[in-house]
N, C-alpha and C positions, 0 to 999 in steps of 0.2 A: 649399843649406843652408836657405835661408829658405822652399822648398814644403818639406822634412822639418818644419821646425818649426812652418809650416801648416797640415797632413798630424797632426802630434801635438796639435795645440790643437783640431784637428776631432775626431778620437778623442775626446779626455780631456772634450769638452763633451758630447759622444756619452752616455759612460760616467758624465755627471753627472745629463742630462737623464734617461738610462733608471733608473739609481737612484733619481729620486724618484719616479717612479711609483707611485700606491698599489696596493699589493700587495693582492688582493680575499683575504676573507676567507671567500667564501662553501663553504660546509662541506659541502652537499650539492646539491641541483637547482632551485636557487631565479633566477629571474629576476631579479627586485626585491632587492635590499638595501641596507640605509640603516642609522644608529647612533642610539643613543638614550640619553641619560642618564636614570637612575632620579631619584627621590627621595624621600628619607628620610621616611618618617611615624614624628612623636616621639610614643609614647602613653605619659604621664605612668604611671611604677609597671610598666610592663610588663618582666617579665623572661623573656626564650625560653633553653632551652636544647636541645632535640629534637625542634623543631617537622617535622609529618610531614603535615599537609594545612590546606589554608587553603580557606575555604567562606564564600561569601555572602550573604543574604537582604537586601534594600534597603540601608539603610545600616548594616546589626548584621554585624558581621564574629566569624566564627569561629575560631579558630587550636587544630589539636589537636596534644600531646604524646604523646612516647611515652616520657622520663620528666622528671617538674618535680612538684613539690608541688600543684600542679592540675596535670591534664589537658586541660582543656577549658576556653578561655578565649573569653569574650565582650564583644566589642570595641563600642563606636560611635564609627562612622566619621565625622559628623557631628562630634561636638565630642573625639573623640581620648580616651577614656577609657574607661579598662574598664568595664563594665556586673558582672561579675561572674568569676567563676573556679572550680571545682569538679573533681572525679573523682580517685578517688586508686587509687595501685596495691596491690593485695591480694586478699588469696581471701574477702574476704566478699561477699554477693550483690547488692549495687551498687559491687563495689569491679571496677576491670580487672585484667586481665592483661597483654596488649597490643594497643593500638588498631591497628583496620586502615585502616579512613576511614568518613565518617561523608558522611551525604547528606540534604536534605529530603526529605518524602513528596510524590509527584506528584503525589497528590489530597489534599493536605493541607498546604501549605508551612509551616504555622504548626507541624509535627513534624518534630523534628531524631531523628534514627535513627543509631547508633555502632556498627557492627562491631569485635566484641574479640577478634583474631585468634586470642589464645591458649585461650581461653575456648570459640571456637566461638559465639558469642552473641550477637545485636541488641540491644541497651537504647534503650528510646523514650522520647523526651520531650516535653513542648509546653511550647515556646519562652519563652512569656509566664511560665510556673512558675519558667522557670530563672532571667529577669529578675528574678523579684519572690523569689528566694533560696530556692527547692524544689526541690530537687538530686536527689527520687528517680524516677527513670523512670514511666512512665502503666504500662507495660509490657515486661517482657523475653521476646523468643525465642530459646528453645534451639532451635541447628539440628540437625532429626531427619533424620540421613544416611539411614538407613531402607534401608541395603544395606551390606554388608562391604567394600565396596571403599575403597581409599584416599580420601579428602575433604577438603583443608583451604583452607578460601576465605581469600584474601589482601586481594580488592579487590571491591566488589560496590557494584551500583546497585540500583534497585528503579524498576519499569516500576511501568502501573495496575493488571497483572493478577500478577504476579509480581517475586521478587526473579532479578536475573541475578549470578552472579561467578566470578571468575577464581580462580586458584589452582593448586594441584598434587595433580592427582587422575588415577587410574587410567585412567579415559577421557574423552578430549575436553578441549578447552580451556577450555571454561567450559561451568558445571552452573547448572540453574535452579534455587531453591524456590517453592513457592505463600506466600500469606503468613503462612500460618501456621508459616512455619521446613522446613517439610516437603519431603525431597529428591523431585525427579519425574524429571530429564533431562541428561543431559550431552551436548554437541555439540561437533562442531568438532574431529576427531581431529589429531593432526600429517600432517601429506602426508609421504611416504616414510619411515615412520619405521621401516622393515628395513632401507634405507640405511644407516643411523645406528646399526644397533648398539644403540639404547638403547631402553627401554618409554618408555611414554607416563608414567609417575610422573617419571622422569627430564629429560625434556624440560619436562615443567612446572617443575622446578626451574633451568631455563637462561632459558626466556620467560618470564620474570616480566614486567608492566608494571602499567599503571595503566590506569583504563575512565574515561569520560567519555561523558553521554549526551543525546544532541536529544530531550525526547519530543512533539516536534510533527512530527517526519519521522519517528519511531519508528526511531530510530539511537541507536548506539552504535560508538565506537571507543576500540581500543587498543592502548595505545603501546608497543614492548617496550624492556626497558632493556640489553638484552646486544646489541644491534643496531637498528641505524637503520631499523627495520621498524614502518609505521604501519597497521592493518587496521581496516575500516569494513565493517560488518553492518546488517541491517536482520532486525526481528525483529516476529512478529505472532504474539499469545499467547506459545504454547509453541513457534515455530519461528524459529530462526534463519537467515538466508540471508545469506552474503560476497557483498559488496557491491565491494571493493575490495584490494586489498593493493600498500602502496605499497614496495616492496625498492627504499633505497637502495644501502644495500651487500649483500653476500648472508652469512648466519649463521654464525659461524665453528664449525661441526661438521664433522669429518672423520668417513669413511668408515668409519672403524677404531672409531668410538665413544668418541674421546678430546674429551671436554667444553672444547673451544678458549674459548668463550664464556665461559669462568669462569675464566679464564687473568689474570694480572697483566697480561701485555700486548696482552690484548683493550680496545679505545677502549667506555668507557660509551658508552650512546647517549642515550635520551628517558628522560627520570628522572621528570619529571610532565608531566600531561594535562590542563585546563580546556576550555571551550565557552561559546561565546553561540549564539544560532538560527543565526548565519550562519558563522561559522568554528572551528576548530580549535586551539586554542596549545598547542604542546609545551615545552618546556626543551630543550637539545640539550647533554651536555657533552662527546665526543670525547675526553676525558682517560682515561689508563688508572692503575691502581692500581702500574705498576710506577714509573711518573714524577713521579706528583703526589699517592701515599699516600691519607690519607683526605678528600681536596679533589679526587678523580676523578669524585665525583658532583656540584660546583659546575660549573654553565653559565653559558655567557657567551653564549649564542644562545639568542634566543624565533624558533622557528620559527612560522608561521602557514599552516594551509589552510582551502579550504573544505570542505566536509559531501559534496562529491564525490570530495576526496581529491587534489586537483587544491594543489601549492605554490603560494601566495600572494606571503610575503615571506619573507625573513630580517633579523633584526632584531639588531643587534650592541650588545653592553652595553658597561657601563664597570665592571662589577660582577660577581658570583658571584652564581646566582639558584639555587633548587633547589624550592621548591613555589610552586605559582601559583594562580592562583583570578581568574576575569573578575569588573568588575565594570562591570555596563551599565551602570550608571547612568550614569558618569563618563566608559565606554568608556575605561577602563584595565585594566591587569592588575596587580593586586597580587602583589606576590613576599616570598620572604624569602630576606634574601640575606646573604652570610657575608664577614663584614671585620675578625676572622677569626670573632666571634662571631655569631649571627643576629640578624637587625634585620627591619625591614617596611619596605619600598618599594614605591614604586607606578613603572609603566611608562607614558607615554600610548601612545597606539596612533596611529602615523601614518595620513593616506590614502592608498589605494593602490590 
């Protein structure tokens, strides 16, 4: 009687010690993983409600809307205050339609540049204007498709010698312009796509992501948000060459041409994309829209790589993060993160 009751107190320590184990979190093919508390930046007057890209220039933070009474809000990040606020929605010819995201010029940092998705349109600005409260663009480009075929950029950067962007178009995954707005080239078809059942307009509507770009390696990556799929290019002038493609999981398309990827119980994957010269941060949120409604696009994981493509770390929150933006100076990552409404936090970034 008293080995049975030895025998159960062995068990039952057994089945206390393996219980507390921590259970790893890690979500995809990461080595490294560690937790990180955010924290909160209060910027006196600030109210977000559809924040959609966050951008940085030294200590002036950007944060763009896609709808609020401005649009385009200018932060200093130094003493926590707005600088200014501006852009409103309407069909007049500095008014938007919808923001796509907005980037500095690479030969010009002191020009903030906004792609208006709906619009088809770049509107230019110099920075120091917007501060000193002159809200109208130096310049606007109409994009000249300058072919019949389907065109509509969703995400786009701008190289020295060209604009590059993604979107859903007839052929290729991303189509160049010169800078003059002017269409020249699309590259990048999908790989098997008589598999699939589906054209190339249709597949661009499943790989949507976001582009993020090195121009000191002359790179660019991007992130897709229907799957765990991260691709890195390398581009000189007008040619682009796949450098990498990192397939966590593999694209939920069947065979049959049924759009699995845009399914309720397909897992979002990378929702946004930032850079500094030396690494990669994504968002990760693995939530799907049949379990967690419209909090399927809030992540709880900064993933990190390097510019070879190669997983760094994983990085586990206490929070809901959904746009991101590096910022060297501090070597943090700024987010905005939803508790349930959006807020700005910053991340530090561990060593690693």
């Amino acid at each position: 009687m008293n080995k049975l009751i030895l025998l159960l107190n062995i068990i039952g320590l057994f089945l206390i010690l393996n219980s507390c184990k921590k259970t790893s979190t890690n979500v995809l093919d990461f080595n490294q993983e560690t937790f990180v508390s955010a924290n909160k930046l209060t910027i006196e007057g600030l109210q977000l409600m559809d924040p959609i890209q966050l951008l940085i220039k030294d200590s002036i933070l950007i944060i763009l809307e896609n709808s609020s009474e401005n649009l385009i809000k200018i932060i200093d990040l130094k003493r926590l205050t707005i600088i200014n606020q501006f852009g409103k929605i309407g069909g007049g010819p500095e008014e938007y339609g919808s923001i796509g995201n907005a980037w500095f010029d690479v030969n010009d940092s002191n020009t903030l540049e906004v792609l208006d998705v709906q619009k088809q349109k770049i509107y230019i600005y110099n920075l120091n204007d917007i501060i000193n409260n002159s809200f109208s663009p130096i310049k606007t480009i109409l994009i000249n498709k300058g072919t019949n075929k389907r065109i509509i950029f969703l995400d786009m950067i701008k190289t020295s010698k060209s604009y590059l962007g993604t979107g859903i178009f007839d052929e290729g995954k991303f189509s160049i312009l010169n800078h003059n707005g002017q269409f020249e080239e699309s590259f990048q078809n999908y790989k098997n796509i008589d598999d699939f059942n589906l054209n190339n307009y249709n597949l661009g509507t499943i790989y949507q992501g976001r582009l993020t770009h090195n121009s000191k390696l002359r790179k660019f990556a991007f992130a897709v948000s229907a799957a765990p799929q991260l691709e890195l290019y390398k581009y000189d002038q007008n040619t682009i060459t796949s450098v990498k493609i990192i397939n966590h999981k593999e694209p939920l398309i069947q065979k049959n041409g049924h759009i699995v990827a845009l399914k309720a119980n397909n897992p979002f994957a990378f929702i946004d994309i930032t850079s500094d010269n030396k690494n990669i941060y994504v968002s990760y949120s693995g939530k799907t829209f049949l379990e967690d409604d419209v909090k399927a696009d809030w992540c709880n994981h900064l993933l990190i790589y390097d510019w070879n493509g190669n997983p760094e770390i994983q990085i586990d929150l206490d929070c809901n993060i959904k746009n991101i933006c590096c910022d060297t100076i501090w070597n943090k990552v700024l987010c905005i993160s939803y508790n349930p409404f959006p807020q700005l936090v910053s991340i530090e970034i561990p060593e690693f």
